[in-house]
C-alpha positions in Angstrom: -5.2 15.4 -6.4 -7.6 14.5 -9.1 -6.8 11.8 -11.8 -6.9 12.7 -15.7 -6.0 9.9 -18.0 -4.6 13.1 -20.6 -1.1 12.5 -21.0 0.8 15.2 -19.2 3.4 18.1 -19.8 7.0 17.3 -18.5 9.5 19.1 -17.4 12.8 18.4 -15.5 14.6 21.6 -13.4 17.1 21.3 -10.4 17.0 22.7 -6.5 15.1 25.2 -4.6 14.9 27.3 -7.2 13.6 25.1 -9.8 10.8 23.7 -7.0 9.7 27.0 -6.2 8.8 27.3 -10.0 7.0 24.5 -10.4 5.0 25.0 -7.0 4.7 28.5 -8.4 3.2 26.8 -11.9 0.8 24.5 -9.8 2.8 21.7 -11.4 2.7 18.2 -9.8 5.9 17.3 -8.3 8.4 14.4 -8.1 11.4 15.2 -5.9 14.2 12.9 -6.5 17.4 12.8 -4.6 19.1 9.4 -5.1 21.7 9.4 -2.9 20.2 9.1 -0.6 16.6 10.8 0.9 14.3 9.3 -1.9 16.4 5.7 -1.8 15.5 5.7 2.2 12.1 6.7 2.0 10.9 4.7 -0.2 12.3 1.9 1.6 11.0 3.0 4.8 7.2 3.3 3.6 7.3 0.8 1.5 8.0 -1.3 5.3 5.2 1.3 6.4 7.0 3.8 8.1 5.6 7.4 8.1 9.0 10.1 7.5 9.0 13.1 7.9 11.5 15.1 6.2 14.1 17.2 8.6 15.5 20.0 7.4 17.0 21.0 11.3 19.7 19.7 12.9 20.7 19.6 17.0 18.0 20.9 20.0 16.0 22.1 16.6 15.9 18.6 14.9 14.7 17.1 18.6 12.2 19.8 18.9 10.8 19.1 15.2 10.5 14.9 16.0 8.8 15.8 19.6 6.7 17.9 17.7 5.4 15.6 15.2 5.3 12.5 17.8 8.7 10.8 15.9 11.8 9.3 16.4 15.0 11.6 15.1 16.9 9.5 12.7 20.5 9.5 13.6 21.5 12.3 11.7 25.1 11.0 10.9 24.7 8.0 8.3 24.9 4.7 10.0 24.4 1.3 9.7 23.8 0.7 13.4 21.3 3.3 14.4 18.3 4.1 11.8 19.5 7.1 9.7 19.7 8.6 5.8 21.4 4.9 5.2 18.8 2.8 3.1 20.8 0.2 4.3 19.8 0.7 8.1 15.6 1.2 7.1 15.8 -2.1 5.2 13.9 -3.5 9.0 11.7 -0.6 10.1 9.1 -2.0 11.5 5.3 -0.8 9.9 3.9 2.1 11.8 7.4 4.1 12.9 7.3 7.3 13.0 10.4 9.1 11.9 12.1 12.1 11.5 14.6 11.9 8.8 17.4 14.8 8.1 18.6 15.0 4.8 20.6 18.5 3.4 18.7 17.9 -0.1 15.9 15.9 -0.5 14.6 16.6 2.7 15.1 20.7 2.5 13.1 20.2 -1.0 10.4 18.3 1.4 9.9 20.8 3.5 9.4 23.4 0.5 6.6 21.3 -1.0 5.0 20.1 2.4 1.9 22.3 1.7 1.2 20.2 -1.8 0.8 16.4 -2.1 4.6 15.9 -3.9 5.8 12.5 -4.7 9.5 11.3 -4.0 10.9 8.9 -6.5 14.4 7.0 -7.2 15.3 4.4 -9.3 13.6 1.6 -7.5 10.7 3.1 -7.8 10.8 5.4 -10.9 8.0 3.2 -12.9 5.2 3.4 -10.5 5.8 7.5 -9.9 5.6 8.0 -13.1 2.0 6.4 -13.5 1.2 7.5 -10.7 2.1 10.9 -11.5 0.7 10.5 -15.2 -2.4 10.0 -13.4 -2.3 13.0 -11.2 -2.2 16.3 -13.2 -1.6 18.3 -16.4 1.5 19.4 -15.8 4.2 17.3 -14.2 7.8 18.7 -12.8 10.6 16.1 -11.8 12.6 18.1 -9.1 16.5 16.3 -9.2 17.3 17.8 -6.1 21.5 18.1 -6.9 24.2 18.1 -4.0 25.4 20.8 -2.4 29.4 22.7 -2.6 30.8 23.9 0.9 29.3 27.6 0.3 26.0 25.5 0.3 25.6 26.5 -3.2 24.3 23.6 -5.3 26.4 21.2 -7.6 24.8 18.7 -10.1 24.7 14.9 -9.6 24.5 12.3 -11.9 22.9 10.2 -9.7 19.5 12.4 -9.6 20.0 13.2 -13.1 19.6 9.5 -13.9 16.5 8.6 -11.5 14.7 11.9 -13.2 15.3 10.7 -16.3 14.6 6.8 -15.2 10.8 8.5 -14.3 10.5 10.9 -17.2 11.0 7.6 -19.4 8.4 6.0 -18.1 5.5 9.0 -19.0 3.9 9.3 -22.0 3.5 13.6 -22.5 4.8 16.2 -24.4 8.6 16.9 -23.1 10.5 19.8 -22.4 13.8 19.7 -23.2 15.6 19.8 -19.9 13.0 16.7 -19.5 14.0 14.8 -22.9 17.8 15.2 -22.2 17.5 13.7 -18.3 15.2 10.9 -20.5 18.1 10.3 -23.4 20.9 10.0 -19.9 19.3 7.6 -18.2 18.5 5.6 -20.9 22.3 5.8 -22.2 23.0 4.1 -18.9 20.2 1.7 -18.0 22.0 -1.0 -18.7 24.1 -1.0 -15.9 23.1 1.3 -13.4 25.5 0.0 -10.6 28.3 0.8 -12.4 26.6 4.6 -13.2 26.0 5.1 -9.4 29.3 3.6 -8.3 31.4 5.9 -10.3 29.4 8.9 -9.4 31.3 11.3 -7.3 28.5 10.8 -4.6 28.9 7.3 -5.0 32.9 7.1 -4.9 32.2 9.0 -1.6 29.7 6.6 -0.5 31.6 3.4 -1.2 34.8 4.8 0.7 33.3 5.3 4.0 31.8 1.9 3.8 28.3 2.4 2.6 28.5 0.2 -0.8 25.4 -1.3 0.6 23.2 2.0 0.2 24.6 2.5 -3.0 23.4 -1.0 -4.4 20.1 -0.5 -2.9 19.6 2.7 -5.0 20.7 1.3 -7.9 18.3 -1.2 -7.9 16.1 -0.1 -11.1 11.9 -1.1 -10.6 12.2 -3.3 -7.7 9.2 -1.4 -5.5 6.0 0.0 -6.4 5.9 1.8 -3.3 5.1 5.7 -4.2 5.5 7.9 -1.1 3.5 11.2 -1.2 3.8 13.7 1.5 0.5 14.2 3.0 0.1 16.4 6.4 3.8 16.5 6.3 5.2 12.9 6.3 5.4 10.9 3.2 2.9 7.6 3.5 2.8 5.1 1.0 0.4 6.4 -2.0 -2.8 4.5 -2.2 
């Protein structure tokens, strides 16, 4: 990636499908997915960890992390073992290598693993978005969404709002799928907890006992960590 100090073109699209068009574009991409793949990461390189994303589960997922020389993250959320909880990364020690499931943000991942993407949240949604500023003429923040039991997408709030926390941050001409995530987020910066809380992922969250995970994402600019995905693990951004 080369730097350009041009403000940039924004736009905001959902899923698969909206990555592919971007990629498609040559676009420079954030992939955000709050609850919880971008939260995690971002914790666990910012700690120094190298993660590669996991988009297999069973003998598959063991085969990917032997593969890649890592340790499979637990792939049931946990606050024992190290897995998609942000809560259970908080201690990673600096130079783990781990292989991190996620049914979202890591299946967007592995879509992008042949570009340098960057994965942002809200703890970290200023620094991606000068970093990415920096990075190319065209910009596409990727809210990677949830998914229905047919596997079929559903919106959520939660990426909606760290899309727009990022897109808030840049200076650039906006689409308008970009303004709008802006004008959400900033309708609920004030109390973000509360936003995430009541979300339907984080309602869900909270009631199997992960209240923790939720406050960490919630957390607006604490971390100026920026993972990128280089040679198919995100790394802490130079």
């Amino acid at each position: 990636m080369t730097e350009t100090d041009i403000d940039p073109d924004i736009s905001c699209d959902w899923g698969s499908e909206g990555l592919q068009r971007a990629l498609e574009r040559d676009d420079v991409i954030v992939i955000v997915d709050v609850l919880s793949f971008s939260t995690a990461v971002e914790i666990a390189t910012a700690h120094g960890a190298l993660v590669y994303p996991c988009a297999q589960l069973g003998d598959a997922a063991q085969e990917f992390a032997h593969s890649v020389g890592a340790t499979l993250a637990s792939p049931a959320r946990s606050l024992i073992d190290i897995s998609l909880s942000p809560a259970s990364l908080v201690g990673v020690a600096s130079g783990t290598r781990l292989a991190l499931y996620s049914p979202n943000g890591a299946r967007l991942s592995k879509q992008a693993e042949h570009v340098s993407a960057y994965l942002g949240c809200l703890r970290n949604a200023k620094s991606v978005a000068a970093r990415a500023r920096k990075t190319g003429r065209h910009v596409t923040v990727i809210a990677a969404g949830e998914q229905w039991e047919d596997g079929t997408m559903r919106v959520a709030v939660e990426d909606l709002l760290g899309a727009g926390a990022i897109i808030a941050k840049m200076q650039g001409d906006r689409s308008s799928e970009a303004a709008a995530a802006a004008a959400v987020f900033e309708r609920f910066a004030d109390d973000l907890p509360a936003a995430l809380n009541d979300s339907v992922s984080g309602r869900e969250l909270i009631e199997r006992g992960f209240a923790k995970d939720v406050e960490l994402a919630a957390q607006h600019n604490v971390s100026r960590c920026v993972p990128v995905l280089k040679l198919g693990a995100f790394v802490m951004s130079d």
